[in-house]
C-alpha positions as CSV (number, residue, x, y, z in Angstrom):
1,X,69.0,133.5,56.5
2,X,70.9,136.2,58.3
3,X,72.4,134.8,61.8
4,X,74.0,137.0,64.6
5,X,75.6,135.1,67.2
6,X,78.7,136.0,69.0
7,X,81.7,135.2,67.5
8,X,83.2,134.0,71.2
9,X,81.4,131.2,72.9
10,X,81.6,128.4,74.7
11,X,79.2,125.0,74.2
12,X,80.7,123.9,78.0
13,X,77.4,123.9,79.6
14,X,78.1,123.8,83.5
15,X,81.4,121.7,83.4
16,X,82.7,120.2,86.8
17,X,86.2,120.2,87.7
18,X,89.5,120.6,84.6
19,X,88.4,121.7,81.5
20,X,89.4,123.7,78.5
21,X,87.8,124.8,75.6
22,X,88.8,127.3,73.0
23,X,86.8,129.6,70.8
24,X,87.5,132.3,67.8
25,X,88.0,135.5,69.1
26,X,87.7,139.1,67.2
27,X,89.9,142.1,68.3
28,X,88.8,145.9,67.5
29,X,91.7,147.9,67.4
30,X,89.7,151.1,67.0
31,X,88.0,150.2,70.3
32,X,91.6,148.4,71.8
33,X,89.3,145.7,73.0
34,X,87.7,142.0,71.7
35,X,84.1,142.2,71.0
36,X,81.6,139.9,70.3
37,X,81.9,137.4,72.9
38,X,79.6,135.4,75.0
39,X,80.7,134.0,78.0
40,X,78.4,132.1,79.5
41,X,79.3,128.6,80.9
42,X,75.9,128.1,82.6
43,X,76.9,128.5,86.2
44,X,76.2,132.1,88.2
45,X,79.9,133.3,87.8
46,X,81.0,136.7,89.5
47,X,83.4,138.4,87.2
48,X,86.6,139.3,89.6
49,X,88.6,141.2,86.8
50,X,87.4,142.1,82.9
51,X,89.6,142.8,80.2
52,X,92.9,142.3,82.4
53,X,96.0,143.7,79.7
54,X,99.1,141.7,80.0
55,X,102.7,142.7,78.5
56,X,102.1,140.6,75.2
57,X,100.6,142.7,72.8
58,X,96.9,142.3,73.0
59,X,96.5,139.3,75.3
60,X,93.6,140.2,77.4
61,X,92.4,138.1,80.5
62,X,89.2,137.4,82.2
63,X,88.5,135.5,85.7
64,X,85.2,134.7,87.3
65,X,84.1,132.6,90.6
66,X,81.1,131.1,90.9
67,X,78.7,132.6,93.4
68,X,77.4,129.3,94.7
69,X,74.0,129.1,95.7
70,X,70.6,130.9,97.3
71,X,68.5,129.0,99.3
72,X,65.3,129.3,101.9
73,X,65.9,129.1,105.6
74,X,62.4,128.2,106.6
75,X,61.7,124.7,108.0
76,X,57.9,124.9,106.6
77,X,58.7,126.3,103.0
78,X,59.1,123.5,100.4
79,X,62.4,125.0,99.3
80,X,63.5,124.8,102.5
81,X,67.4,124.3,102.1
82,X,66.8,124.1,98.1
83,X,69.7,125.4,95.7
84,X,68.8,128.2,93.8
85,X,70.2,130.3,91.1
86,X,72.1,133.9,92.8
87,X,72.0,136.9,90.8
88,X,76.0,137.5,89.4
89,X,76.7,141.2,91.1
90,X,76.9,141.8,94.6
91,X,74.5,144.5,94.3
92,X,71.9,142.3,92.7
93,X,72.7,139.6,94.8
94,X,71.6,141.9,98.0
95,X,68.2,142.8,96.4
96,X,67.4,139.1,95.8
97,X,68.1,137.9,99.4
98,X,66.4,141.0,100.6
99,X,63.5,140.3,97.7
100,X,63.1,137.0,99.7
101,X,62.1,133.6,98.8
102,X,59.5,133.1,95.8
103,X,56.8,130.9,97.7
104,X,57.1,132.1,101.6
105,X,58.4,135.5,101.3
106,X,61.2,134.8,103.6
107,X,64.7,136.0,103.3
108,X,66.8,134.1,101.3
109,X,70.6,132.8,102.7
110,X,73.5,132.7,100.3
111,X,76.1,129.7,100.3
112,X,79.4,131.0,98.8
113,X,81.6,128.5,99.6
114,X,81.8,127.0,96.4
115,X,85.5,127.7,94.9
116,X,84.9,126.6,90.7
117,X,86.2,129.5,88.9
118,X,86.7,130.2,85.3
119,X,89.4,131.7,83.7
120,X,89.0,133.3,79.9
121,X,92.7,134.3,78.1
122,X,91.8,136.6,74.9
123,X,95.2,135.9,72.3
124,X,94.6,137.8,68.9
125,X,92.2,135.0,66.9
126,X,91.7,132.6,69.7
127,X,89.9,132.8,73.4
128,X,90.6,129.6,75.6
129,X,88.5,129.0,78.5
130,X,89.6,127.0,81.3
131,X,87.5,125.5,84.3
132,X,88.8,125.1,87.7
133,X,87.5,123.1,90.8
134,X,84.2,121.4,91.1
135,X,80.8,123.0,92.0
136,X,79.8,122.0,95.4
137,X,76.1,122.5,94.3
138,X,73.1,121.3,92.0
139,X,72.7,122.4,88.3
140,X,69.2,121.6,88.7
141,X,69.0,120.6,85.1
142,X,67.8,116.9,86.5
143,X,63.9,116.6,86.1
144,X,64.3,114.7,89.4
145,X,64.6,117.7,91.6
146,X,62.2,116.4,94.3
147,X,59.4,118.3,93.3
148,X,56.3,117.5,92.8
149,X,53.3,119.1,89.9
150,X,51.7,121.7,91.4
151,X,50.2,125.3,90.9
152,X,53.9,126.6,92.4
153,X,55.6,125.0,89.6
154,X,56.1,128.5,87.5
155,X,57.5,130.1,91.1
156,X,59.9,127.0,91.2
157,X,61.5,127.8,87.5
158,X,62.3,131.0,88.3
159,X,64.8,130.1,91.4
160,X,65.7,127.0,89.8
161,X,69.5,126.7,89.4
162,X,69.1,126.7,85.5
163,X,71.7,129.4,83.2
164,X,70.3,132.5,82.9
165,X,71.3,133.2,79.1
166,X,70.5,131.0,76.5
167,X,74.1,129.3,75.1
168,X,74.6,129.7,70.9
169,X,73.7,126.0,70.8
170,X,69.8,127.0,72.5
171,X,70.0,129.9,70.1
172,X,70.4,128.1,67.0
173,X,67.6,125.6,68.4
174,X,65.2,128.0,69.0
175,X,66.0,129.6,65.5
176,X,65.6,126.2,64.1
177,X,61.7,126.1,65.9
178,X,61.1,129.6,64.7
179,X,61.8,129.0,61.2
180,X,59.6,125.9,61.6
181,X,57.1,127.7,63.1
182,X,56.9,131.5,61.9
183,X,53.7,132.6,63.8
184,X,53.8,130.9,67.0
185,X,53.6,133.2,70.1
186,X,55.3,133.0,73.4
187,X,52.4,131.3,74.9
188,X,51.8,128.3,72.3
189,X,55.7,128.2,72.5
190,X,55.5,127.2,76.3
191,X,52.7,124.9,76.3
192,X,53.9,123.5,72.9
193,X,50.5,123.5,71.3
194,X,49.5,126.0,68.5
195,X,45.7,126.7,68.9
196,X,46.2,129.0,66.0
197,X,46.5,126.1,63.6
198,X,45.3,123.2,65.7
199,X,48.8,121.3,66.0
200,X,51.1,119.9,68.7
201,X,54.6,122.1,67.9
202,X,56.7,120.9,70.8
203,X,57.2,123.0,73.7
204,X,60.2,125.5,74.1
205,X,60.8,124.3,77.3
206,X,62.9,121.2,75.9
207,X,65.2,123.7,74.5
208,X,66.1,125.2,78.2
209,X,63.7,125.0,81.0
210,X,64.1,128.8,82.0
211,X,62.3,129.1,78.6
212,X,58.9,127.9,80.9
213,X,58.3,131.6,81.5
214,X,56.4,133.3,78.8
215,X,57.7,136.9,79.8
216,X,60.9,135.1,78.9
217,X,59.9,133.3,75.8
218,X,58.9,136.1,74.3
219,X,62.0,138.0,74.4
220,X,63.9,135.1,73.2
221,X,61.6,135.1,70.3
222,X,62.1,138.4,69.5
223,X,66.0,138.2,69.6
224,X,65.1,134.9,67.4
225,X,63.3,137.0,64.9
226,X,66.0,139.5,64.5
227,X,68.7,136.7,64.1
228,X,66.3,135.0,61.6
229,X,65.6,137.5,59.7
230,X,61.8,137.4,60.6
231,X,60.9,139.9,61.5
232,X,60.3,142.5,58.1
233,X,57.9,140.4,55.9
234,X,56.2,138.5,58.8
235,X,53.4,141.0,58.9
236,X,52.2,140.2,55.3
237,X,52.9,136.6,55.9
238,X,50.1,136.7,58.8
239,X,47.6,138.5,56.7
240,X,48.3,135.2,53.8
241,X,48.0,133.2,56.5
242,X,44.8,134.3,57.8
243,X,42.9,135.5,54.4
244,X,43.9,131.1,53.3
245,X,42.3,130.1,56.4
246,X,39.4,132.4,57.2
247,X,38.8,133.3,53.9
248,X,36.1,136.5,54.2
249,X,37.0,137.5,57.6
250,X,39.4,140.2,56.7
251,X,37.1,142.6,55.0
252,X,39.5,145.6,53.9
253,X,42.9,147.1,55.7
254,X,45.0,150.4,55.0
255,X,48.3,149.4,56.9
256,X,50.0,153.3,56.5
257,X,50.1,155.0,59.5
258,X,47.1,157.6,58.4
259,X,45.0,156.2,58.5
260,X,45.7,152.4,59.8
261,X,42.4,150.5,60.1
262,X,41.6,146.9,59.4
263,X,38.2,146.0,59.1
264,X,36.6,142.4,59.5
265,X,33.7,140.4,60.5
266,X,32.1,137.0,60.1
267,X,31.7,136.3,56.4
268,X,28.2,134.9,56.6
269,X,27.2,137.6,58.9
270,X,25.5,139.2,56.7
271,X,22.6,136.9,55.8
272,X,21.2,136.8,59.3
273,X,21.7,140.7,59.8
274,X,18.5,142.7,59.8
275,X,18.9,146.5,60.6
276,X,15.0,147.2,60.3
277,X,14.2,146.4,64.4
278,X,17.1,146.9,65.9
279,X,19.6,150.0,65.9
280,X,23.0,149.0,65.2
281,X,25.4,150.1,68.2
282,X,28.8,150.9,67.6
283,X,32.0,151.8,70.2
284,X,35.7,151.9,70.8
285,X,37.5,149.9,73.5
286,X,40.9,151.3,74.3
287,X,42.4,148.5,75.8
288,X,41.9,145.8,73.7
289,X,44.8,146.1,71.7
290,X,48.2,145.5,72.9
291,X,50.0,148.8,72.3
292,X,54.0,149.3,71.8
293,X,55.6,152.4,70.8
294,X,54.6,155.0,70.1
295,X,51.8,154.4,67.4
296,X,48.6,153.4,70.0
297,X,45.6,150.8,68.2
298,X,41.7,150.7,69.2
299,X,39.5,148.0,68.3
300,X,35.6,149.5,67.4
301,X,32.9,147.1,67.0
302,X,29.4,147.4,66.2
303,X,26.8,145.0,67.4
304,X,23.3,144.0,66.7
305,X,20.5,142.6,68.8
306,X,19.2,139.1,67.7
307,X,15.7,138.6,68.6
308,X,15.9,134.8,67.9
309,X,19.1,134.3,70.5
310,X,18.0,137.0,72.7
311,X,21.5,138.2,72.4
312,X,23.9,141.1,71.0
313,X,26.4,139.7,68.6
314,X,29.3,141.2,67.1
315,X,28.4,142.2,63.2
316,X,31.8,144.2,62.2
317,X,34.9,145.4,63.9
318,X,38.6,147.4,63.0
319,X,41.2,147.6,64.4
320,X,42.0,151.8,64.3
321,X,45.1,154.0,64.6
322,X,43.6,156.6,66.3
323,X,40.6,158.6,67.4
324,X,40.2,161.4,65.0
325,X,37.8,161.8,62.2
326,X,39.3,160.2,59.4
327,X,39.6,157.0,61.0
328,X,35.8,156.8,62.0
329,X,34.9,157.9,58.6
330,X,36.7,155.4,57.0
331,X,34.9,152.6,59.5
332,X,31.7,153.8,58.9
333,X,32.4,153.7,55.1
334,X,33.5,150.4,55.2
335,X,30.9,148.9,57.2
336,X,28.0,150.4,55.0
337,X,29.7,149.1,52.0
338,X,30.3,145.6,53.8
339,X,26.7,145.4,54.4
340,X,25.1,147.1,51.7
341,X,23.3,149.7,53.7
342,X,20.4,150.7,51.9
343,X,19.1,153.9,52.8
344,X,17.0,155.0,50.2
345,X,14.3,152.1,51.3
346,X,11.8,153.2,53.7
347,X,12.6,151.5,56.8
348,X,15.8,149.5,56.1
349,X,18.3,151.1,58.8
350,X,17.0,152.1,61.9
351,X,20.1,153.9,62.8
352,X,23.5,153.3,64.5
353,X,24.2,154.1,68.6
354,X,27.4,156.2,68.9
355,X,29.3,156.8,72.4
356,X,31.8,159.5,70.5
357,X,32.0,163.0,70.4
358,X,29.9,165.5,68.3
359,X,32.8,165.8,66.0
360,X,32.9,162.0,65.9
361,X,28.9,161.7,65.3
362,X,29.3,164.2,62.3
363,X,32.0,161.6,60.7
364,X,29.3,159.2,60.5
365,X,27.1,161.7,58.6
366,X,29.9,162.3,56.1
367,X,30.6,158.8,55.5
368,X,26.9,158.4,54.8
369,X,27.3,161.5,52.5
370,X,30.1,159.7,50.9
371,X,28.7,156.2,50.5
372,X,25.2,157.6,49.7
373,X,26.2,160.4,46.9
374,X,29.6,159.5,45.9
């Protein structure tokens, strides 16, 4: 297992008043700087001077100050006078107040008068960190925060005073739960349950409650995946996966870029198809698939009319790279094949409904060509 965490950081996880704690430290003299270094103590901390130089060779310092709190002003909002996590830069820190509070919309008030600072020394090998002063505010990691359940709770988490990065320690846990569970999305992660395989996984949210947010979850994930090394291979994993599980379902798939189509359906589908009554009607729907990159998917189904459930139902579906010819031809293949389309009989296949082009409608002719000829 491959792990990239930073060399430099600290497992103080908002410390109150003297403390010291030292780390390894790396030094690149082709950049005359230390790299690799994480220095995150929990609190919002307002850098006042990076990469200070002193007089002894390549001591470098760092200071911080916290930047206290954010709170609501508004006697009726439920966070009225709650502590709040303030963005680090002064610049951020004006859009959030002007942003306003999460569940009235008001402006939010900043308390600065917190005086904690922290103070980073970079010697060759070593980085000591060194706490000052106590916090004259809420960490907010205390469940009893004097809220109660509601439909505002996700609004809540995101102004909670909770660290915005997760420390090495979270990383390594959430690792840990990602080599434990390979193919769990951000969603499962947050509520903890796994529909996908029908078991209770344990929530992220017990590693650090910021981790409640799914847009969140996910990019922890992903940074997981690279750390774990999960992410080439996990692909093929998901197809063994599926294929043990729903045996049937996947019926063919071409994985290269051209052309990229995966074909399924319902394995039993085809004893309760009859293509004699009803034409078969087939379409592409653009949105279906969540695209990234570059290289766009489309999901094209074909349904049936069921005269006993007075109903459409799906009979076969792909996932498609693209629009052009060759990827409908391949569909069309593969779904006469799948279902044995017999079109020498008089009367077997009524005919397929298309919503493509004319170029797209004459694909369908040569896959017929094709499965019909050779």
């Amino acid at each position: 297992m491959s792990l990239a965490y930073k060399i430099t950081h600290f497992k103080a996880s908002f410390p109150q008043g003297f403390y010291i704690e030292r780390s390894a430290a790396k030094f690149d003299f082709n950049l005359d700087r230390y790299v690799d270094f994480d220095l995150n103590i929990g609190w919002a901390m307002k850098n006042v001077n990076s990469n200070l130089r002193s007089a002894k060779g390549n001591v470098r310092r760092y200071t911080k100050t916290c930047q206290g709190f954010v709170y609501c002003g508004t006697e009726s909002c439920e966070f009225y006078n709650k502590q709040c996590r303030p963005a680090v830069s002064n610049q951020a820190l004006k859009k959030q107040l002007e942003k306003g509070c999460e569940l009235c919309n008001r402006p939010l008030l900043h308390n600065n008068t917190c005086t904690a600072s922290a103070e980073y020394i970079f010697d060759e090998d070593v980085c000591t960190l060194t706490h000052f002063g106590t916090h004259d505010h809420n960490d907010f990691q205390s469940k009893d925060d004097g809220f109660k359940e509601t439909k505002e709770d996700e609004k809540r988490k995101r102004m909670m005073y909770i660290t915005k990065r997760l420390s090495v320690q979270q990383q390594k846990k959430l690792d840990d739960y990602l080599v434990k569970h390979p193919h769990i999305t951000p969603k499962a992660a947050v509520v903890g349950n796994n529909p996908v395989i029908g078991q209770v996984v344990g929530s992220v949210t017990g590693i650090d409650p910021v981790l409640g947010e799914r847009d969140r979850t996910e990019y922890e994930l992903k940074k997981a995946r690279i750390r774990t090394g999960k992410v080439a291979g996990d692909l093929f994993e998901e197809f063994d996966r599926i294929q043990h599980n729903y045996p049937g379902y996947i019926y063919s798939a071409s994985v290269a870029l051209d052309p990229f189509i995966i074909t399924f359906r319902a394995p039993e589908m085809s004893s309760f198809v009859d293509m004699k009554l009803f034409p078969v009607i087939t379409d592409v729907t653009f949105k279906a698939v969540k695209n990234s990159g570059k290289h766009k998917r489309y999901l094209c189904s074909s349904t049936l009319y069921f005269s006993s459930i007075r109903r459409y139902a799906l009979i076969f579906q792909a996932i498609i790279g693209g629009l052009s010819e060759m990827y409908f031809h391949q569909y069309f293949l593969a779904f006469f094949t799948a279902y044995k389309v017999d079109f020498i009989s008089e009367d077997n296949f009524l005919g397929m409904i298309i919503n493509f082009s004319a170029a797209q409608r004459k694909v369908f002719l040569s896959a017929y060509k094709m499965y019909t000829y050779g």
